[in-house]
N, C-alpha and C positions, 0 to 999 in steps of 0.2 A: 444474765448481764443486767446493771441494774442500776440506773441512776434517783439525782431523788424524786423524778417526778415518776418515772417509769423501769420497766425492763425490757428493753427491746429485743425485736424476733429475728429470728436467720429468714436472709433475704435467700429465695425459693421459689424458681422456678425450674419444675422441672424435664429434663429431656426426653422425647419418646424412645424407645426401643427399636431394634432393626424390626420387629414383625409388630404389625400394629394393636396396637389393647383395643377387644373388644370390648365397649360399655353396655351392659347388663341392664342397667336403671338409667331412665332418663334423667336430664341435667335441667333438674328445679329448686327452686328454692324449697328449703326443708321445712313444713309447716312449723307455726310453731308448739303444738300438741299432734304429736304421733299416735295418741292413743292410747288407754291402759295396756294391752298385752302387749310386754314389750320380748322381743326376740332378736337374734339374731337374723339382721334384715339380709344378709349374704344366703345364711344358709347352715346346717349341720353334717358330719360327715356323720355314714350310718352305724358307726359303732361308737362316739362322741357320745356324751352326755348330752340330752337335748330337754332344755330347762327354760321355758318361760316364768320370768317376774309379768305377776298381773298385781296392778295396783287396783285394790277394790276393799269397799269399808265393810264386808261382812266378813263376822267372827265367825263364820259356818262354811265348811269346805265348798265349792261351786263343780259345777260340771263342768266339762272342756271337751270340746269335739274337734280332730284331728281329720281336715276333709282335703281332697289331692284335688289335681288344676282340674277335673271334673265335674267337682262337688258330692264327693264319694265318700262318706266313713269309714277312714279306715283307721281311725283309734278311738278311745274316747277313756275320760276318766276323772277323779276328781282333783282338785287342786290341795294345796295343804298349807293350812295358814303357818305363815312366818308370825305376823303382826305388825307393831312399831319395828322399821330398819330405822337406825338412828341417824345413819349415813346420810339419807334424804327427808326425811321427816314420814315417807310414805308408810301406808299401813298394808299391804300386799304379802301374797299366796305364791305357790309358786308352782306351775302346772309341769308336769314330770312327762314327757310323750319320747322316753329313750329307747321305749321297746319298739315303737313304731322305726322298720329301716327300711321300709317301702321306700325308692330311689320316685324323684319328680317334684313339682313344684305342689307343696303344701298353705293349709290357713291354719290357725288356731282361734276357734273361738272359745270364749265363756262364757259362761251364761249368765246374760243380765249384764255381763261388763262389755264385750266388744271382741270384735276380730284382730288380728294380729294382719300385716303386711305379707304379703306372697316371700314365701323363702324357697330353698330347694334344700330335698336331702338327697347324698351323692355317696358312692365312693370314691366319686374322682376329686384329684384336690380343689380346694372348696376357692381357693385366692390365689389360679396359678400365674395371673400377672404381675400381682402387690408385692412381693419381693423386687420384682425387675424395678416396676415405678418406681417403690421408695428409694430403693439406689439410683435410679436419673434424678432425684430429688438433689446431690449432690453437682450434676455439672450445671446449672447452673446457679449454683452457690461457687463458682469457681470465680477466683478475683485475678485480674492483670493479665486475663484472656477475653477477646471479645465470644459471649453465646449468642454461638450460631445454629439462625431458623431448620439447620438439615437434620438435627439431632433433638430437636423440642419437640413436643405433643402435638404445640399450637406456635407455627413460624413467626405468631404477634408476640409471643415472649425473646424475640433475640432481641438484644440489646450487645452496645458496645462494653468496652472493659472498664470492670469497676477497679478504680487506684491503680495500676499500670503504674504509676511511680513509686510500688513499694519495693522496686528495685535499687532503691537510695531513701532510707528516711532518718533525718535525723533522731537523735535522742534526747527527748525532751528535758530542756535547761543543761543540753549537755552531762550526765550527768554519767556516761557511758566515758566521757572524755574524765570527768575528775576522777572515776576509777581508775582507768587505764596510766594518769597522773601519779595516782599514791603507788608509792614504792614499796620494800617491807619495812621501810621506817620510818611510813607515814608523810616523809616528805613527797614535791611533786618534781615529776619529771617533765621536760617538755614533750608535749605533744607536736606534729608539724601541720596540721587541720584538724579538724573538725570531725571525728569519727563515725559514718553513717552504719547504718544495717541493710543487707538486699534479703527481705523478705518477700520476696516475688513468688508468688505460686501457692496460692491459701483457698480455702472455703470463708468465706463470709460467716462468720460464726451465727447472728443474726442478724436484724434491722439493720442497726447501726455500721455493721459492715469493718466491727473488728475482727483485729485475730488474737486470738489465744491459747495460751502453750496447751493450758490446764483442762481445755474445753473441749480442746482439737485431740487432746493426747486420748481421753476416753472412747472419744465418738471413731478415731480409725483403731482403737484399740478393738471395739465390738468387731466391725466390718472386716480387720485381722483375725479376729479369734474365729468368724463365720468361715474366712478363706482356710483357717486351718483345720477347722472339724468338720469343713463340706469343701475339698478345693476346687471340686468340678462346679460348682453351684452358678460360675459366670463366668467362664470359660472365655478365651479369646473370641471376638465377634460378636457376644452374647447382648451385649450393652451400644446403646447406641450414644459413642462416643467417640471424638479425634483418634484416636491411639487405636481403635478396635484391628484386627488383622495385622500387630506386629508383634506376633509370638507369646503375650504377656495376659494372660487374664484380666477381662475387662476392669474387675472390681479392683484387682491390683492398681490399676493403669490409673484410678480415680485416688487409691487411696495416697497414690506415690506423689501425685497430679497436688492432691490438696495437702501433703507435708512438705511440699520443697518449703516452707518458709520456715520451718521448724531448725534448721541447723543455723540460718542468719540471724536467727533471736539472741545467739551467745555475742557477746562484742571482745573485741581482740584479750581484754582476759574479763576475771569477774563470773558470776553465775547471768543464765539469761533472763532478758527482755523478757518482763509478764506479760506484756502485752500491747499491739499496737492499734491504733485509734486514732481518730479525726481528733480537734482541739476542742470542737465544738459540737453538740449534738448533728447529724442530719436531719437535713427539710424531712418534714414529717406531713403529705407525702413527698416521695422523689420523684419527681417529674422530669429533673434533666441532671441525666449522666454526666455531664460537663460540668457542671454547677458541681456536683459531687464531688468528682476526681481532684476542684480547684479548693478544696478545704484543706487546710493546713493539716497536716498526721506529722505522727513520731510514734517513736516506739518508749512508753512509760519506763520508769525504774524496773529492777529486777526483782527476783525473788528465787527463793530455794526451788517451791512446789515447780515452775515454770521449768525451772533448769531439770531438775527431774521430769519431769513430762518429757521435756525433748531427748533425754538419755534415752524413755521407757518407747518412745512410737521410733526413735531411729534405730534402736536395737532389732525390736520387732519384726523393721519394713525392712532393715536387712537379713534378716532372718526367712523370711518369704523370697527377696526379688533372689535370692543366692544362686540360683541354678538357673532364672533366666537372665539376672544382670550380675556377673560376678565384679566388676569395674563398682559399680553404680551400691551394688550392698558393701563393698569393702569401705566404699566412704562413707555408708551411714554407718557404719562401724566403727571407723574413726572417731567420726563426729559423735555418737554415742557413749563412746568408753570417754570423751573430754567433757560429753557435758556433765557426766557421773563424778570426774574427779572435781568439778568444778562446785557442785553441788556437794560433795563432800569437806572441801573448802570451806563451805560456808553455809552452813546446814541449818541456819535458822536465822535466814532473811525474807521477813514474813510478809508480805502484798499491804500499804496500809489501805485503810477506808477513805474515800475519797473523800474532797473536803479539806486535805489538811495543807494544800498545794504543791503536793510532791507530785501533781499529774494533774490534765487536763481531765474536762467534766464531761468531754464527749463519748463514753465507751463504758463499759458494765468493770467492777472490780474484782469478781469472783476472788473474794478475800478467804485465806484458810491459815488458821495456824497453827494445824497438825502439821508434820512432816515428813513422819515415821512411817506414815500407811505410803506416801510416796517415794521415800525411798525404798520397802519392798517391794512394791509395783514393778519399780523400776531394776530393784535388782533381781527379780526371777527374768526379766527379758534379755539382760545383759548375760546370766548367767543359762538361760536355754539358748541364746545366739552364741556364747562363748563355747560351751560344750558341742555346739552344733560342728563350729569353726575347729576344734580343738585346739584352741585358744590357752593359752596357758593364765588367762586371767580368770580361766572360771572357777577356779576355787575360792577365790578370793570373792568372786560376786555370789558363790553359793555358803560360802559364812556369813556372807550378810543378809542373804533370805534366812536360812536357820537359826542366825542369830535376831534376826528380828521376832520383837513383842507381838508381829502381824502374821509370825509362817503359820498358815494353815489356816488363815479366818478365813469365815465364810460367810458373805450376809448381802443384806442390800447395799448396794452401790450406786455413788453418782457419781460427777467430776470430783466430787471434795471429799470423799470418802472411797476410794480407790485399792482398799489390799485387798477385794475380794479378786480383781482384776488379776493380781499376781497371784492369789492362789489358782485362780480359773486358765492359767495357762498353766500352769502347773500340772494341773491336769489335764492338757491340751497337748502339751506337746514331751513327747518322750525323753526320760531324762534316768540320772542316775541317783535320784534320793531316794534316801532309806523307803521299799515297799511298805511298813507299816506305818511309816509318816503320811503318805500317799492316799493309803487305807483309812487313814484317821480321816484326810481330809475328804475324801470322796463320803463316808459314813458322816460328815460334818453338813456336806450338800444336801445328804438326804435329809437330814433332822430339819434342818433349813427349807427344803422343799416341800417338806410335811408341814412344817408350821404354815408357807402361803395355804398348802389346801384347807387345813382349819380355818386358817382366817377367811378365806373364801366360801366354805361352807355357811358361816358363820352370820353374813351380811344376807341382807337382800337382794341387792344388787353381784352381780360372781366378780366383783372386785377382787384385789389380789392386796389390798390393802384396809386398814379398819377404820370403821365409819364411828370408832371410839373418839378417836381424836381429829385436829381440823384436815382438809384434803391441802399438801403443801404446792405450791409452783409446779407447774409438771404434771399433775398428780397422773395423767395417763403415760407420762414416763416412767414414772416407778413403778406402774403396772406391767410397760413391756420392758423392763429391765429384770424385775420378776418373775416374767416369764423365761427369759432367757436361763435365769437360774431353773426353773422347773426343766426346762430342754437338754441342760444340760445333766443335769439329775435323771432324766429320762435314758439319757444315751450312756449314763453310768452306770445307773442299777437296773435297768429296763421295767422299772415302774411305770404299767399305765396308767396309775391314776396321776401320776406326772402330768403325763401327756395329757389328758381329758382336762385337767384343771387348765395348761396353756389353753386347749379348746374352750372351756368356760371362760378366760380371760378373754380371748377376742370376742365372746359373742357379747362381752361388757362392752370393749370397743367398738363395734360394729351394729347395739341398739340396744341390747339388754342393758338401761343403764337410768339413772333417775331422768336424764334428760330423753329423753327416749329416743335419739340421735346416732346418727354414727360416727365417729369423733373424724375417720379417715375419710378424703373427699376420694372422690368418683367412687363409693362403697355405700350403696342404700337408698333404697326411697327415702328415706327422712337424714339427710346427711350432712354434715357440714359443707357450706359454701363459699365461706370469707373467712379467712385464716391473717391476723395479725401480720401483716406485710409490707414494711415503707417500698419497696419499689414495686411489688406487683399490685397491691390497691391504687397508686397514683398511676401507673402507667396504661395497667390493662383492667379499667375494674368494669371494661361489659364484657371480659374476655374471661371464660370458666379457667378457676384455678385449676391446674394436675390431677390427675388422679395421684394417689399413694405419698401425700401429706398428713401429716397426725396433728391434731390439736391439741394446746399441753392440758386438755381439761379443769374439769372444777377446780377453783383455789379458793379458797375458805381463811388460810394463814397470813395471806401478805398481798391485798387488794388494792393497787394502787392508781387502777386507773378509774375513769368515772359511770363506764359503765356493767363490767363485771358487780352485780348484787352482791352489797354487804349486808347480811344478818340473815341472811338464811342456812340450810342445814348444808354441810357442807357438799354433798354431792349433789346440790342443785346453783351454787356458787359458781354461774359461767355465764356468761352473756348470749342476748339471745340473736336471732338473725341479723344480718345485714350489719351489725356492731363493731366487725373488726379492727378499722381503722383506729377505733379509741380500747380494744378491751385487749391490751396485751395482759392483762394477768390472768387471762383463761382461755385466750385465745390464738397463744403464741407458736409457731413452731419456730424449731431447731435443729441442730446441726445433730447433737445428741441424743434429740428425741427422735428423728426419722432412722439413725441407725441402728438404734436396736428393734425399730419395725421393719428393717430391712433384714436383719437375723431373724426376728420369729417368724416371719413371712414365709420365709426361705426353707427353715425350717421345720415348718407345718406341711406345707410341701415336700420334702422331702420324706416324710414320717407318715404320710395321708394313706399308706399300705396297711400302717401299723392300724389302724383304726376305720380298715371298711367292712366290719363285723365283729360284732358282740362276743 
């Protein structure tokens, strides 16, 4: 989300779990040099790839001794030069200690360069809480509910409810009313008031504290696609949250929790509200909840993507609640097949760029004027909930996934780029397309899954992304969004180099990385500790953020705040401690980026069998 001075962050804080997270590392500031050996400061599982990046300027391999919490040799060996990684400007080796599965807390030295941080190598899963955390990441991003201290980490995080009036919000310059006016002959009809929207019951997408179809539709897409290829993963109780103990899987309970506003976005006809938002930016920081709530909001003009988005998450959500809410899925059923025809209606009304006065300046525009990848998004959800239902409308939604230019792609995805979405349920949930359509697409995962591991081989750093060109917004979002693609690739072909490359990706997140840091808080001695936050930097800033937040990493592409470094290599393009308050363009979290750490979490965990032996 992105206005012209900034992009603002998802407000985030999050809730503890019923049994309590133990912290591993103590809660300090993260120096600002970690040290050449950089590693994975959590730890390695003992059949994992275990790969230190050591930044060091000699062109001649160096020694490396592998010593346990004793001071014990028990590896040793030499490094092997990389050279120039372009990614960070760094010239660095990379020390290989995968044979070593001695279980316990290890060091890495080099010789002549320095120690590495105490890690551990395990069979047992290596992050069995950072799934739970990053899913309480979610309640309180919850809006029009007060969060309450019985359910947070740290009881100084409850706060009353954010907008509580987006049970009625007008539409901005009425503009929901001149739709609902033009007739099919363009003339107006009378209306008899004033037509509001009750979008009540959202996630704070970021800072700013809107909501959006487009942003919300991928992030409980991931969180769904998690409950259906693992459904025990957050079982009733699991999560500590209001709703836990009524029948309903916790994660469910959050993700039903942050869509109710998704079906009030449509207004009495027309395609939906892209989004709604304050008039004017919020205090930056927020210090009073009240102050906030009293800012004028509306819900902006429409758009196609939007209206698709709400078909694609209420299809889905009722597609899961069906067997515990059959009441409550039949109307996201409803509401799904009208937002589809609605958007089929009018299939290229495109978000403008702000600026032009067709909307207030307070809220991000996440502008897209593709439309095609969102309508097959949207029609494989409508068409695996209609087959689900035996629904007589599923043919009709499975010729428009087959007939779409999108059936069967496969690649990276974010909010605005979305058909990998529809092919990834595709292969999620059972259905009746042609088996070698099916084949093609899973054979499509894998090519796609093999290219991250070359490109990952390929850097310095075990990014999952190339250090060829700039690192964009996010960049450690498209790392675990990449990952997710390798997991799934893993549970399709049972490729463990799959698997071991996810494993190399988080040891980038977790400290193998230019910065030599761990991007997710309460994860590392050297770890991030200020994460871009209008209401938790102003409210609580002596009070340690969450553990299982992700920082959107380096951005190199679109720098717009004053302290994220411009001109540097692009994976060292992030602000350094204590910065957050001003460096949203490297240090933002989000609604989208904590859920797909909430899938690989989850799913690293779950697979940690798979990999505690060579």
């Amino acid at each position: 989300m992105r206005n012209p001075l900034f992009r603002s962050l998802s407000l985030a804080l999050v809730a503890v779990a019923v049994t309590p997270t133990v912290f591993k590392q103590p809660r300090a500031d993260a120096p600002a040099d970690p040290g050449p050996v950089r590693v994975n400061q959590i730890g390695y599982a003992t059949g994992a790839d275990k790969i230190a990046t050591v930044v060091a300027t000699a062109t001649a391999p160096l020694k490396w001794q592998l010593t346990d919490g004793k001071g014990l040799t028990v590896a040793s060996g030499t490094t092997s030069v990389v050279g120039s990684d372009k990614a960070s400007g760094d010239h660095v080796h990379r020390a290989d200690f995968s044979r070593a599965t001695g279980q316990g807390v290890h060091r890495l030295t080099v010789a002549g360069v320095g120690t590495s941080v105490p890690f551990t190598v395990t069979g047992e899963p290596l992050y069995p809480d950072l799934g739970r955390e990053a899913m309480q990441y979610f309640y309180f991003h919850r809006m029009g509910t007060p969060v309450e201290a019985e359910y947070l980490q740290s009881a100084a995080h409850a706060h009353a409810a954010l907008h509580p009036g987006d049970k009625s919000v007008p539409c901005y310059k009425n503009w929901c009313d001149k739709d609902s006016r033009s007739g099919a002959d363009g003339k107006s009809d009378k209306v008899s008031q004033e037509q509001r929207l009750n979008v009540a019951g959202s996630w704070a997408d970021a800072g700013d504290f809107g909501i959006y179809p487009v942003n919300h539709a991928i992030s409980a897409w991931v969180l769904l696609n998690l409950y259906e290829r693992l459904p025990q993963a957050y079982a009733d109780g699991s999560l500590s949250v209001p709703e836990r103990a009524n029948g309903l899987p916790d994660l469910l309970d959050e993700v039903a929790y942050g869509s109710r506003f998704m079906s009030g976005m449509l207004p009495k006809t027309g395609p939906a509200s892209h989004k709604v938002h304050n008039h004017a930016w919020s205090a930056f920081p927020v210090k009073d909840i009240a102050a906030e709530n009293a800012l004028p909001r509306s819900a902006m003009p429409p758009s196609t993507n939007a209206t698709y988005a709400v078909a694609r998450t209420n299809a889905q959500l009722s597609r899961v609640l069906r067997k515990f809410d059959a009441e409550k899925a039949s109307g996201l059923w409803t509401s799904a097949q009208d937002a589809w025809k609605r958007a089929e209606a009018h299939p290229d009304v495109d978000y403008p760029e702000a600026g032009d006065g067709t909307d207030a300046e307070g809220g991000g525009d996440y502008p897209d004027t593709q439309n095609s990848d969102d309508r097959y998004a949207a029609a494989a959800e409508l068409y695996l909930t209609a087959e689900q239902r035996a629904d007589g409308s599923a043919e009709g939604y499975r010729t428009a996934v087959t007939g779409s230019p999108h059936y069967g792609e496969i690649g990276a995805f974010d909010w605005g780029r979305v058909a990998a979405a529809g092919s990834l349920s595709l292969l999620t949930v059972p259905n009746s397309l042609p088996p070698a359509d099916l084949s093609r697409m899973r054979e499509s995962l894998r090519t796609v899954a093999d290219s991250f591991v070359a490109t990952q081989r390929s850097e310095g750093y075990p990014a999952l992304i190339s250090g060829a060109t700039a690192y964009p917004w996010g960049s450690n979002s498209a790392v675990v969004n990449r990952m997710m693609l390798l997991g799934t690739a893993y549970d399709l072909t049972h490729d463990r180099g799959h698997l071991r490359a996810m494993h190399r990706a988080m040891d980038y997140l977790l400290g193998t990385n230019a910065m030599g840091i761990s991007y997710v808080t309460g994860y590392g001695a050297h770890r991030e500790t200020d994460l871009h936050d209008r209401l938790a930097w102003g409210q609580y800033p002596a009070t340690p953020y969450p553990s299982g937040w992700l920082s959107g990493g380096p951005n190199s592409a679109d720098i717009s705040d004053p302290v994220t470094p411009a001109g540097r290599p692009a994976a060292k393009s992030y602000a350094g401690p204590g910065t957050a308050p001003s460096a949203w363009s490297s240090k933002e979290n989000t609604i989208n980026w904590n859920a797909p750490l909430v899938w690989v979490a989850t799913y690293l965990k779950s697979t940690a069998p798979d990999l505690t032996s060579r």
